[in-house]
N, CA, C and O of each residue as an XYZ file, in Angstrom:
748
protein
N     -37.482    -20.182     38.749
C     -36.202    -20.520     38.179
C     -35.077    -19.770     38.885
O     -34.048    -20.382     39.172
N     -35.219    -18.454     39.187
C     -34.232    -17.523     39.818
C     -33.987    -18.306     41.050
O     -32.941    -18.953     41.112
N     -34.814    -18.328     42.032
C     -35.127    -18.958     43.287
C     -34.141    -20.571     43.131
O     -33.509    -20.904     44.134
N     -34.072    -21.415     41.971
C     -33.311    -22.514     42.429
C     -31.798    -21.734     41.288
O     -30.720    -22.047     41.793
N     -31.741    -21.447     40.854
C     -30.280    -21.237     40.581
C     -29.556    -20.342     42.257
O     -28.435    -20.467     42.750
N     -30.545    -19.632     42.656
C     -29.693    -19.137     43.856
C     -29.454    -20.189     44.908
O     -28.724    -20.095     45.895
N     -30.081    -21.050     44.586
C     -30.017    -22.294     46.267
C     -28.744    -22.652     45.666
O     -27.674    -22.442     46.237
N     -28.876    -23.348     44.187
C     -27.440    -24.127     43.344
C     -26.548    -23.098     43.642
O     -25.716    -23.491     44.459
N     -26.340    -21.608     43.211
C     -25.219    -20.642     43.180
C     -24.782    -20.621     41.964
O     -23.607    -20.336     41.730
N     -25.956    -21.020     40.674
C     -25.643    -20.589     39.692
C     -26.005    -19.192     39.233
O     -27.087    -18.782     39.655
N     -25.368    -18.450     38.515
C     -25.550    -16.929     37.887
C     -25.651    -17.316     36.153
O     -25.193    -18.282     35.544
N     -26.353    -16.274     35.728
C     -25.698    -16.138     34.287
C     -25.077    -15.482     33.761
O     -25.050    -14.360     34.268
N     -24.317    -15.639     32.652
C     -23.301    -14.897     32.242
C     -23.692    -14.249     30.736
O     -24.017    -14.970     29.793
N     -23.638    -13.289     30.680
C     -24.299    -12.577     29.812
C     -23.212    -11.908     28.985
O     -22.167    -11.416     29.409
N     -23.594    -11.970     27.870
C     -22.454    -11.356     26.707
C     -21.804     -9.541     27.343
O     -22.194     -8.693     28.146
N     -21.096     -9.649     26.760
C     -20.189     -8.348     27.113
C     -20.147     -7.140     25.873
O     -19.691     -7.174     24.730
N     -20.837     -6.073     26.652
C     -20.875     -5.141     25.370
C     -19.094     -4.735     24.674
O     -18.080     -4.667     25.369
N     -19.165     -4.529     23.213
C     -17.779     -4.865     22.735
C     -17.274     -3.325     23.219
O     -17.973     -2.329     23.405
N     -15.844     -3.482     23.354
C     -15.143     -2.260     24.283
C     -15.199     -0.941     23.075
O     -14.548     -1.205     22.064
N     -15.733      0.104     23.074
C     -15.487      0.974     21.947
C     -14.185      2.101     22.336
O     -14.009      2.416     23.513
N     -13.300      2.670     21.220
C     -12.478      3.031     21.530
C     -12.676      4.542     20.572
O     -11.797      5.385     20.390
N     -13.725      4.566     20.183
C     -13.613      6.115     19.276
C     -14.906      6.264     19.725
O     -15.832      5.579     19.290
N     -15.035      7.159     20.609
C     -16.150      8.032     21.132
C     -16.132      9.336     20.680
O     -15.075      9.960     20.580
N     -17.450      9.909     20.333
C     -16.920     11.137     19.875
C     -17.478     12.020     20.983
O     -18.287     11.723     21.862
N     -16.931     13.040     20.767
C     -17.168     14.485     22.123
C     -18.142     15.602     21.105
O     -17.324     16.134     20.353
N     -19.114     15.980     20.895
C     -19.989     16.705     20.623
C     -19.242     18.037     20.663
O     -18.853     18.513     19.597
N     -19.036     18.607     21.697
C     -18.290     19.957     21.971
C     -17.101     19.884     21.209
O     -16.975     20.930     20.572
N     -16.220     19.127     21.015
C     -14.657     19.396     20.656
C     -15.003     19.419     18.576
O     -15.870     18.734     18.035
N     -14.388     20.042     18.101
C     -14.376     20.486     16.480
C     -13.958     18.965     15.668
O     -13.370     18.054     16.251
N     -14.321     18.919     14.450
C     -14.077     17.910     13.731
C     -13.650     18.588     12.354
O     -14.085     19.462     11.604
N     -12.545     17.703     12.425
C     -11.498     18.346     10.993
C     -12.297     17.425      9.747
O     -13.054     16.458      9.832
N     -11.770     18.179      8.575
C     -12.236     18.185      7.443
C     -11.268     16.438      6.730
O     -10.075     16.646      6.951
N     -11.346     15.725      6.390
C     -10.338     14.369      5.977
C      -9.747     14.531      4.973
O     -10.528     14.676      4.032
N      -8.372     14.599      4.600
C      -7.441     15.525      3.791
C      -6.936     14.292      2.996
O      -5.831     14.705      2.645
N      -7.047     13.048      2.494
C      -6.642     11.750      2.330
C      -7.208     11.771      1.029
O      -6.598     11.024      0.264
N      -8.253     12.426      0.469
C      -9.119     12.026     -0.631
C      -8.126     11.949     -1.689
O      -8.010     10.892     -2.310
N      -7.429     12.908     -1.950
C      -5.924     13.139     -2.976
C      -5.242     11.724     -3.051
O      -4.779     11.251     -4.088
N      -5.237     11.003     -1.615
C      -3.950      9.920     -1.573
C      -5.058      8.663     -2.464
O      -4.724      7.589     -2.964
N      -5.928      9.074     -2.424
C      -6.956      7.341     -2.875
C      -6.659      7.247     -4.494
O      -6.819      8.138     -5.328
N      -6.119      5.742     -4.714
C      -6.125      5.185     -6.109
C      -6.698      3.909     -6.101
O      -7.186      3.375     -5.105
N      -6.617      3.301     -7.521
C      -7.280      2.080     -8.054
C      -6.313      1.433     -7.706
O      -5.422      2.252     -7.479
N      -5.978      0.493     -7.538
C      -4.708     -0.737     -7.674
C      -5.778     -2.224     -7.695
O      -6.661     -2.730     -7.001
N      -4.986     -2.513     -9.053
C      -6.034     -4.095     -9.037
C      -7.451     -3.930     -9.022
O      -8.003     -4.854     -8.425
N      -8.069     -3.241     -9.386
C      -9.541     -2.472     -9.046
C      -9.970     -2.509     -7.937
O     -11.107     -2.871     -7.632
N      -9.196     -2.176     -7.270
C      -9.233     -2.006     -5.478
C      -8.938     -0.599     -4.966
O      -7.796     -0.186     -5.167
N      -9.711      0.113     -4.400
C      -9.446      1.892     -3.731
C      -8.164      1.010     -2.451
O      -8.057     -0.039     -1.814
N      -7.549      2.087     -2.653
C      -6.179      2.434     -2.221
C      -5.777      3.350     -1.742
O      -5.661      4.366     -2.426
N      -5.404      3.345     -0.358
C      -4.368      4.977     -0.311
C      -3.148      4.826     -0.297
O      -2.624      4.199      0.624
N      -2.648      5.194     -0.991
C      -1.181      5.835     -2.025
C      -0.516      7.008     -1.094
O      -0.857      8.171     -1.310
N       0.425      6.714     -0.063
C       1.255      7.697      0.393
C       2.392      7.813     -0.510
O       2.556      6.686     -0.976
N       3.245      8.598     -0.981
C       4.695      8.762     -1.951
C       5.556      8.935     -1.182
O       6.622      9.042     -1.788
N       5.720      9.064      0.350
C       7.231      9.371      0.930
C       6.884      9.262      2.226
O       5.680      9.070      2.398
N       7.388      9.307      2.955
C       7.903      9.298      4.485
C       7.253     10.252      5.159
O       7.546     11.366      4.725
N       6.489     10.270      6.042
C       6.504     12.130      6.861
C       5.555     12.673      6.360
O       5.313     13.824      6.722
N       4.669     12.009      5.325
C       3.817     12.893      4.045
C       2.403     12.432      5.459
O       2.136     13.415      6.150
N       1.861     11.550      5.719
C       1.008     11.491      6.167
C       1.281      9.854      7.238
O       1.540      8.688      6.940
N       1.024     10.681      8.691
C       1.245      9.866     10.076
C      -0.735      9.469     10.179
O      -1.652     10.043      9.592
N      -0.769      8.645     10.865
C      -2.187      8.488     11.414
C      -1.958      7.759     13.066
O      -1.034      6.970     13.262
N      -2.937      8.155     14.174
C      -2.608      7.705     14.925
C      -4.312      6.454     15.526
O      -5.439      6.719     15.109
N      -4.046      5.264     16.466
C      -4.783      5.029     16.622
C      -5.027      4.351     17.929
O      -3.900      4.468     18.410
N      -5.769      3.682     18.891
C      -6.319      3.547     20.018
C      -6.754      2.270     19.719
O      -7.595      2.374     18.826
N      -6.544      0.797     20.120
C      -6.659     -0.625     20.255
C      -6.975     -1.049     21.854
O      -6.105     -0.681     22.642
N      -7.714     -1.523     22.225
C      -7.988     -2.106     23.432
C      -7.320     -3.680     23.251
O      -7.382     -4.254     22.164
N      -6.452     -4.516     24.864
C      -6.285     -5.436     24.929
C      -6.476     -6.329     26.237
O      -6.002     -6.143     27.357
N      -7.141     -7.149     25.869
C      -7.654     -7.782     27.520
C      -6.614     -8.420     27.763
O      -5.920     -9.038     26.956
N      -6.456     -8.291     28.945
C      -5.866     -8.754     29.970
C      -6.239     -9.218     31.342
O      -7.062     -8.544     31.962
N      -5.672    -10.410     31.950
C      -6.682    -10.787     33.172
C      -7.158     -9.908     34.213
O      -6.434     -9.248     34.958
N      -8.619     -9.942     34.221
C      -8.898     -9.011     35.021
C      -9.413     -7.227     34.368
O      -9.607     -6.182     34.989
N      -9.478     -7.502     33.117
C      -9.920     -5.872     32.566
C      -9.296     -5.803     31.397
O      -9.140     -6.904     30.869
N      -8.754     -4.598     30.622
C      -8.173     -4.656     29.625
C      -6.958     -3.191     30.090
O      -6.900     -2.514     31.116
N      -6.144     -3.158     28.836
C      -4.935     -2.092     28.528
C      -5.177     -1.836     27.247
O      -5.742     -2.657     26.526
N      -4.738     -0.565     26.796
C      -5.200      0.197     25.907
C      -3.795      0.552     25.036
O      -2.766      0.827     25.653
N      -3.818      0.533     23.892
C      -2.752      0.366     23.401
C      -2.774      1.991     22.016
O      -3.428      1.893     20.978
N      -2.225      2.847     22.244
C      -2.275      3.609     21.065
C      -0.330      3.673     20.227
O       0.813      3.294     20.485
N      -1.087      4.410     19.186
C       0.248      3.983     18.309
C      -0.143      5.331     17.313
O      -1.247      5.835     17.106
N       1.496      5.787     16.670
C       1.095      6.426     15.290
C       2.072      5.847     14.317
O       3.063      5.382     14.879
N       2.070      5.777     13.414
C       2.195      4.811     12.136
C       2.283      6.033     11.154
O       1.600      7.056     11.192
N       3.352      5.676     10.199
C       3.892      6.499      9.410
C       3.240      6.016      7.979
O       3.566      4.888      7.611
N       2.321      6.793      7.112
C       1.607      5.688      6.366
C       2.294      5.212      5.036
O       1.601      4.446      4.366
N       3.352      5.482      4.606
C       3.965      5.286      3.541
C       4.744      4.103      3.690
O       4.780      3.157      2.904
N       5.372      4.232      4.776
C       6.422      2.497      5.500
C       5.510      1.977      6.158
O       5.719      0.784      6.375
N       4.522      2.395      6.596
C       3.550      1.374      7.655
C       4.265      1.465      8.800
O       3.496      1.198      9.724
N       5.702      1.785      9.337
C       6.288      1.709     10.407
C       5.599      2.389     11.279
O       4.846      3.291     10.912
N       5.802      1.955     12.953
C       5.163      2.041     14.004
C       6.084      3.316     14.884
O       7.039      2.945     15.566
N       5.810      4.475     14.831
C       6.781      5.395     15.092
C       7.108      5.614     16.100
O       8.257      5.944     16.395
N       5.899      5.445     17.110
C       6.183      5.374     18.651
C       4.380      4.955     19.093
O       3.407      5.332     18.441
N       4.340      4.109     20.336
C       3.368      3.562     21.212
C       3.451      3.493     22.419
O       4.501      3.770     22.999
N       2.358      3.109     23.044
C       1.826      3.717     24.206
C       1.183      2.210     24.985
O       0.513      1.380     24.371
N       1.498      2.123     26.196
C       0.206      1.269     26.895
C      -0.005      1.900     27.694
O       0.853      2.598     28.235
N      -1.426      1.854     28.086
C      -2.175      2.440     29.346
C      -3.552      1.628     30.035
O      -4.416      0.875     29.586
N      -3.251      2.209     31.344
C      -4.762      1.614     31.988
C      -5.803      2.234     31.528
O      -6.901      1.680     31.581
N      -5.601      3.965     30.790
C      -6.808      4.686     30.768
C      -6.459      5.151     29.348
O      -5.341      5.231     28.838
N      -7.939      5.511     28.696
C      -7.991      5.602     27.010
C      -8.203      7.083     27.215
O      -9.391      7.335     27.416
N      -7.311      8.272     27.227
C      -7.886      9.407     27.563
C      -7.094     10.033     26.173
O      -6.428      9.425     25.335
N      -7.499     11.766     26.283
C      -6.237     12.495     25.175
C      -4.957     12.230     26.042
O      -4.015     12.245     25.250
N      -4.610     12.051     27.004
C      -2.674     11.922     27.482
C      -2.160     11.167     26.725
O      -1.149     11.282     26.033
N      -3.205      9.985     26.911
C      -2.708      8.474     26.051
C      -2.178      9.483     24.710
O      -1.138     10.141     24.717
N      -3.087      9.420     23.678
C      -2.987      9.922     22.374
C      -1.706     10.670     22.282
O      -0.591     10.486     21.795
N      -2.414     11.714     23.042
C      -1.219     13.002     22.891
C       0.355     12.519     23.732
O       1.382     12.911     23.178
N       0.441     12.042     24.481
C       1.832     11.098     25.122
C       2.666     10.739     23.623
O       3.691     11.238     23.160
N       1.727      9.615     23.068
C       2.243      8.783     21.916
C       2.896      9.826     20.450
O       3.817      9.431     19.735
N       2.235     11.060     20.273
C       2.457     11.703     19.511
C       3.828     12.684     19.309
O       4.668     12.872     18.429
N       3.458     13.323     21.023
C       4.774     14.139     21.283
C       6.038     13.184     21.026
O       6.965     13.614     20.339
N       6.089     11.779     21.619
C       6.778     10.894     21.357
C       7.638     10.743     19.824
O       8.832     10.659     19.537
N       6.751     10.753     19.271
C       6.723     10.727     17.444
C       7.136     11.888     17.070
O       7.550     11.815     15.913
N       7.211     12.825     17.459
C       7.356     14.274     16.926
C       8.894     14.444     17.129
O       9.735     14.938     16.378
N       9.038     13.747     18.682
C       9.930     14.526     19.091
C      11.215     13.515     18.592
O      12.263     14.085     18.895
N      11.474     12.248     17.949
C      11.600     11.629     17.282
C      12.215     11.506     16.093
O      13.332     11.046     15.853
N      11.176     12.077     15.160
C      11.254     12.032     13.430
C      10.429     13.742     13.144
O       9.864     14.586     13.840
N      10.816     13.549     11.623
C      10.535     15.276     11.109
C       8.701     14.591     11.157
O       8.117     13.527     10.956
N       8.357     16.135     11.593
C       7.145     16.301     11.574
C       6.390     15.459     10.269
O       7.161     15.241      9.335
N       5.135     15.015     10.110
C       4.470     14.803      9.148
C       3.692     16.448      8.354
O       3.544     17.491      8.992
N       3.309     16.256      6.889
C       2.477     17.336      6.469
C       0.941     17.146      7.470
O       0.383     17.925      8.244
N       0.603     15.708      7.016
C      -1.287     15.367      7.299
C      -0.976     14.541      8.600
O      -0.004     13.789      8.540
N      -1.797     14.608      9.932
C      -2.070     13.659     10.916
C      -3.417     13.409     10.797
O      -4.278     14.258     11.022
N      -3.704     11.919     10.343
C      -5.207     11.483     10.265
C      -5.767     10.663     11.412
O      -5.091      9.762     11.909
N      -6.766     10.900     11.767
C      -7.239      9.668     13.282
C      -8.823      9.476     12.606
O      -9.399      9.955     11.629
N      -9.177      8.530     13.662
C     -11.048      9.143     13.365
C     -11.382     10.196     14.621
O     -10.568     10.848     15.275
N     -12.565     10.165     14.727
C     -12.739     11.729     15.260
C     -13.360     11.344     17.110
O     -14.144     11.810     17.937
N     -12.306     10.117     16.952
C     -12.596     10.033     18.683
C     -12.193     11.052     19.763
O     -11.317     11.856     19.442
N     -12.716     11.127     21.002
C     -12.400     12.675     21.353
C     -11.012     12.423     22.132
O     -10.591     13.532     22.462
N     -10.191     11.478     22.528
C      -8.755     11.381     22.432
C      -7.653     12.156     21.374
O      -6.491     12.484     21.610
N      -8.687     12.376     19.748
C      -8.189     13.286     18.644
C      -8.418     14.506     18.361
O      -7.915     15.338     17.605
N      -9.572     14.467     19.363
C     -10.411     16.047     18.412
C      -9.872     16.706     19.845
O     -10.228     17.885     19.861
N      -9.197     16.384     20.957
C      -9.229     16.963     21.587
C      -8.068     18.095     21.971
O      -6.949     18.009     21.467
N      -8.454     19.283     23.003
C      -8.040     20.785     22.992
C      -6.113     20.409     22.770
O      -5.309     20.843     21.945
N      -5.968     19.521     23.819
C      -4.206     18.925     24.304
C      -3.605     18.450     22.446
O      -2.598     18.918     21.917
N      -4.511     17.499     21.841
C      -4.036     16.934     20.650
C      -3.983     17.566     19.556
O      -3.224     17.479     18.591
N      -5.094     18.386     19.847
C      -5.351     19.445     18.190
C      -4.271     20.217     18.524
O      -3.469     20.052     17.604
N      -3.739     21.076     19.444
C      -2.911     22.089     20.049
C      -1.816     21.663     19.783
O      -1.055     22.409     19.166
N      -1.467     20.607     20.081
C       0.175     19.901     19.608
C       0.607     19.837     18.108
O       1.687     20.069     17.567
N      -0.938     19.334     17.489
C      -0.393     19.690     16.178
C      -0.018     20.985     15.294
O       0.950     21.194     14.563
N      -1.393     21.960     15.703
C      -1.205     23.134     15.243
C       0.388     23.800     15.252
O       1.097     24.373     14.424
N       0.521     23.360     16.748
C       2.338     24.121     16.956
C       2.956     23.649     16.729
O       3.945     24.111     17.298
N       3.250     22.762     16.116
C       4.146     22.026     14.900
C       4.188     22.129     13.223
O       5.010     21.894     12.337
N       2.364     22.783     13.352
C       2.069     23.217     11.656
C       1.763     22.054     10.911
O       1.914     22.056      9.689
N       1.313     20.978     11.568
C       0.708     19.320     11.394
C      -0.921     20.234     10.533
O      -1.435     21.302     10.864
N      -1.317     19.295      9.426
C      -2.786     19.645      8.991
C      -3.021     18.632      9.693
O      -2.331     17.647      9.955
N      -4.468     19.060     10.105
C      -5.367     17.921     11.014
C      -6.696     17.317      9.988
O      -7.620     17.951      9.478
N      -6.333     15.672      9.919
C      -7.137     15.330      9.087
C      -8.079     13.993      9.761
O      -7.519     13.119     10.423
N      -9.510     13.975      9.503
C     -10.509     13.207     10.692
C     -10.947     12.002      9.737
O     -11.169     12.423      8.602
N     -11.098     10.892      9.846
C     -11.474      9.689      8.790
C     -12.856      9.791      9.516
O     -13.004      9.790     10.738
N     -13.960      9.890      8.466
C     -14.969      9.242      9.159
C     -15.980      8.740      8.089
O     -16.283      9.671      7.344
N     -16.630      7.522      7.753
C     -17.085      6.951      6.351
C     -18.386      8.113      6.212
O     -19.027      8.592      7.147
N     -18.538      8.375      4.842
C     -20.001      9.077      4.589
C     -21.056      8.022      4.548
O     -22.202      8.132      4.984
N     -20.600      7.142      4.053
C     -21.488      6.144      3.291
C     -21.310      4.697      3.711
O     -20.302      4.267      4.271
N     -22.325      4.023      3.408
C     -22.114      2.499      3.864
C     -21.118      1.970      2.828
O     -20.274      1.107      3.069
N     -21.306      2.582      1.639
C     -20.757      1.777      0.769
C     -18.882      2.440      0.860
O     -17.888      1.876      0.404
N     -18.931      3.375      1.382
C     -17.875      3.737      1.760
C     -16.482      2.689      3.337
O     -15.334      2.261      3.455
N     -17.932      2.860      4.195
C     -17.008      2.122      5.117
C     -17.396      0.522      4.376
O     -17.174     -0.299      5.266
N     -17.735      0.012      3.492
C     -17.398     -1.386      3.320
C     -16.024     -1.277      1.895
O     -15.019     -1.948      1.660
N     -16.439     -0.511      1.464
C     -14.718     -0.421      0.309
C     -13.703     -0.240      0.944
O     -12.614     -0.516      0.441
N     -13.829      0.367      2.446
C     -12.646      0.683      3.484
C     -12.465     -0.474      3.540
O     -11.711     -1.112      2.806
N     -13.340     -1.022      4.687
C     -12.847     -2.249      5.084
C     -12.339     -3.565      4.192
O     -11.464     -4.301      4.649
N     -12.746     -3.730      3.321
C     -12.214     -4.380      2.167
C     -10.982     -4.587      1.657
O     -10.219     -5.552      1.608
N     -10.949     -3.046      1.147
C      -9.371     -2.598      0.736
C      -8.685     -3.219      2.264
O      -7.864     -4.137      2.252
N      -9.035     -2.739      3.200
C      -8.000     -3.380      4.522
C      -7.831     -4.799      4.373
O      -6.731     -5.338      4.248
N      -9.161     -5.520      4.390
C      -9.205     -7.351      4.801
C      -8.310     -7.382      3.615
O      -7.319     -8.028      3.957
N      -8.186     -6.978      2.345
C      -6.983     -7.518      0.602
C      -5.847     -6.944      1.403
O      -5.010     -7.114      0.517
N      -5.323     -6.531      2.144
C      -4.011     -5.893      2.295
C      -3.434     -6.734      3.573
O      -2.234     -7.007      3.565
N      -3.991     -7.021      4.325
C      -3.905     -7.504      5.534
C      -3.409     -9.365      5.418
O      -2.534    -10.003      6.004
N      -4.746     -9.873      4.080
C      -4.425    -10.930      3.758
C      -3.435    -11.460      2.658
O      -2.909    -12.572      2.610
N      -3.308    -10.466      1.833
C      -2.260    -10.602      0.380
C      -1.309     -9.994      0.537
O      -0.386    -10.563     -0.046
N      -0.866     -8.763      1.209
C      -0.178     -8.212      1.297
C       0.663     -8.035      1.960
O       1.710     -7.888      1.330
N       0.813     -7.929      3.559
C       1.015     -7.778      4.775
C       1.765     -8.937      5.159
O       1.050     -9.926      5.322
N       3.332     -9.164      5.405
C       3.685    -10.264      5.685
C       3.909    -10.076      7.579
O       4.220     -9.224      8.411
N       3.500    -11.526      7.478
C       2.704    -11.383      9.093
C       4.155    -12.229     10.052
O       4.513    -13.367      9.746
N       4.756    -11.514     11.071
C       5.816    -11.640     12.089
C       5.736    -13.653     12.675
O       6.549    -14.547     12.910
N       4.598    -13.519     12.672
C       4.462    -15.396     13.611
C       4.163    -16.378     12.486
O       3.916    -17.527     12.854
N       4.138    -16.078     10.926
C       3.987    -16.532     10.209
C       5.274    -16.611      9.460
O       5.037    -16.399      8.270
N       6.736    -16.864      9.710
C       7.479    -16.309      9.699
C       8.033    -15.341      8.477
O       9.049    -15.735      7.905
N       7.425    -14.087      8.035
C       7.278    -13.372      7.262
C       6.332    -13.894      6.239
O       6.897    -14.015      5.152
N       5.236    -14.199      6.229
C       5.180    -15.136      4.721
C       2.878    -14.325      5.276
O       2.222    -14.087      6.290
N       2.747    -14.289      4.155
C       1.458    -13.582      3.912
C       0.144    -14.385      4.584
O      -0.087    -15.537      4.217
N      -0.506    -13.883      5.348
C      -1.573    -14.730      5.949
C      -2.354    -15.801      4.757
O      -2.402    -17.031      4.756
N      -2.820    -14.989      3.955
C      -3.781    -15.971      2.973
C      -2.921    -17.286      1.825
O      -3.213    -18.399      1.389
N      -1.553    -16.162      1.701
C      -0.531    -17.514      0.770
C      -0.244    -18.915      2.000
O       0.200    -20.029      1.720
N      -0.600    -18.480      3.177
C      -0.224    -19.646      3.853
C      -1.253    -20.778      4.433
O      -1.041    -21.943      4.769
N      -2.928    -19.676      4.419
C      -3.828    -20.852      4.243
C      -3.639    -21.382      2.607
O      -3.736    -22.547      2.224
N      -3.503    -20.825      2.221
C      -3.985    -21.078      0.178
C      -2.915    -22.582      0.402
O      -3.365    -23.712      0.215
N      -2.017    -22.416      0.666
C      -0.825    -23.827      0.738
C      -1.269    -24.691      1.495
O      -1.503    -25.866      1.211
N      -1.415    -24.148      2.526
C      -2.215    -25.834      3.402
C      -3.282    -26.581      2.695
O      -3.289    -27.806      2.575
N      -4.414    -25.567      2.118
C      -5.402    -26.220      1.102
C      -4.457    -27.150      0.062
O      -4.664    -28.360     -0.031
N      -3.505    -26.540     -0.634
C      -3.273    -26.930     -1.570
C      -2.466    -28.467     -0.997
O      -2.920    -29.518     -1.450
N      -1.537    -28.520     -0.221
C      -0.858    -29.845     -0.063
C      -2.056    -30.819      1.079
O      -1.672    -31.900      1.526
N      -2.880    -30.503      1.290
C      -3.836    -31.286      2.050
C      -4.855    -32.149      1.020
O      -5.326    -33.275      1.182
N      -5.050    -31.039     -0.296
C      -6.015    -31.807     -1.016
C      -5.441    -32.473     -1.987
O      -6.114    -33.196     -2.722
């Protein structure tokens, strides 16, 4: 079989392992997750509940393909407005990226109390932990204990994302109220 796909010049194309963007570094320290305080019920749904501005930033690392490879996109996000405080594109997912985007943010708006990431080593690392400390930032690491933990995460996200979240190309109007309407005037 090999032998006539090479006469044809056919190859196969084989799935692509998915790009991971939180690697962790063994050597570099992992902070304690300082968020447990912010979690409430809403609608019988776990929730995190920021009360003000500045109270708690989180930063994070998104990969985006582009022809020919991908660009890497980090951001920190203010968690009380959801606003996007300052971002980053890059060819390379390193701590500069991270730490670039942060100093950015700092240098910006008043410091946050809590900076939360997960404990990819872009976060845990010597350049990022160091920036915060000298600002007097608590360093706080998300990482699920439990299965049943990272699926109430993700959950609470997919209800917020779809009910909540009014989406820019939708022209402000909520992802799921706008399938729920097409159902409704179609049937």
């Amino acid at each position: 079989m090999l032998k006539y796909m090479g006469i044809l010049g056919i190859q196969a194309i084989y799935p692509t392992k998915k790009k991971l963007t939180s690697i962790k570094n063994q050597e570099h320290k992992i902070y304690e997750y300082l968020l447990k305080k912010y979690w409430t019920k809403v609608a019988k749904k776990n929730t995190v509940y920021v009360p003000t501005p500045n109270e708690v930033w989180s930063g994070d690392i998104t990969y985006i393909r582009i022809n020919g490879g991908f660009m890497y996109l980090a951001a920190v996000i203010d968690w009380h407005s959801k606003a996007i405080l300052a971002y980053k594109i890059s060819n390379s997912m390193d701590a500069t990226l991270a730490t670039d985007v942060l100093e950015e943010a700092l240098a910006k708006y008043p410091k946050p109390k809590i900076f939360n990431s997960d404990q990819g080593n872009q976060y845990t690392s010597y350049e990022h932990t160091t920036l915060l400390k000298q600002h007097g930032v608590q360093i706080s690491m998300n990482d699920y204990e439990t299965i049943r933990d990272l699926k109430e995460g993700v959950k609470a996200y997919i209800y917020k994302y779809n009910f909540k979240r009014f989406h820019s190309s939708l022209d402000y109007r909520k992802p799921m109220n706008v399938y729920l309407e097409y159902l409704k005037n179609v049937g």
